[in-house]
N, C-alpha and C positions, 0 to 999 in steps of 0.2 A: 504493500500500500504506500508506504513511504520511501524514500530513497535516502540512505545515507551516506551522511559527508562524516570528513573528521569527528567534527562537533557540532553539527545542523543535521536536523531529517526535514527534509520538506517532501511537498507535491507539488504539480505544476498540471495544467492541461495540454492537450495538445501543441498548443501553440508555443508553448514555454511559460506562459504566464506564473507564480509563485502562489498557488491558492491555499496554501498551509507550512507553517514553517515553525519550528524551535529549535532555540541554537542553546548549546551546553556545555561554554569552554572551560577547559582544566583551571579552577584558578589558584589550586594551591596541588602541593604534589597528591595526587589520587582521590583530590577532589574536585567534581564538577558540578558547576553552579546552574541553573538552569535559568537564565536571564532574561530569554524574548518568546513569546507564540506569538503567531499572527495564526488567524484565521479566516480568510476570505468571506463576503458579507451572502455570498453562494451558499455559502455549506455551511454556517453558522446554524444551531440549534440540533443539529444531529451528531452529537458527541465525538466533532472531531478533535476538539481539542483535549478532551480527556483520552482519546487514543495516541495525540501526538505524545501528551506528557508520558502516557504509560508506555510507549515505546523508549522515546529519550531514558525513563527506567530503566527500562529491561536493558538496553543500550550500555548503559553506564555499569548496572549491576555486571553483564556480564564481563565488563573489561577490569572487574574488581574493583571498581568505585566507589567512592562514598557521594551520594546526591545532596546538594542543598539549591534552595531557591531564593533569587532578589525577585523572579516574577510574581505578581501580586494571583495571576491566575494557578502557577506553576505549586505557591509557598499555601494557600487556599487547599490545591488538590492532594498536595503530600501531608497535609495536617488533618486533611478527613481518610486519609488513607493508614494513617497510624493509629485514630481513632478507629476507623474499623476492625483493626487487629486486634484490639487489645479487650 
């Protein structure tokens, strides 16, 4: 669904357009921040942006990461995802 970069997954259509995007750069050794989503005004309401975040997860967990967030949507979705666990 998504394509990954170093530290971005995004989507694009056809054309190239950027219709979903979050970027997750390393900002300390084996930690990465989750800083930006966008989510195109298209696909808005059909949980794409709780898919991007949860891939950037899985993304990060598997490269042995530790996740934290400055995005308000990003820091939001990891704080009901810890409450869910517990």
């Amino acid at each position: 669904m998504f394509t990954i970069e170093k530290n971005r997954l995004f989507m694009q259509n056809e054309s190239g357009k950027t219709l979903a995007e979050i970027t997750f750069p390393e900002t300390s050794d084996g930690v990465y921040t989750i800083d930006h989503t966008f989510v195109d005004e298209s696909l808005r309401g059909q949980g794409v942006a709780s898919k991007l975040v949860q891939a950037a997860v899985d993304e990060i967990e598997k490269r042995g990461g530790k996740v934290e967030a400055s995005c308000s949507y990003a820091a939001m979705w990891l704080d009901k995802r810890l409450k869910d666990r517990s």
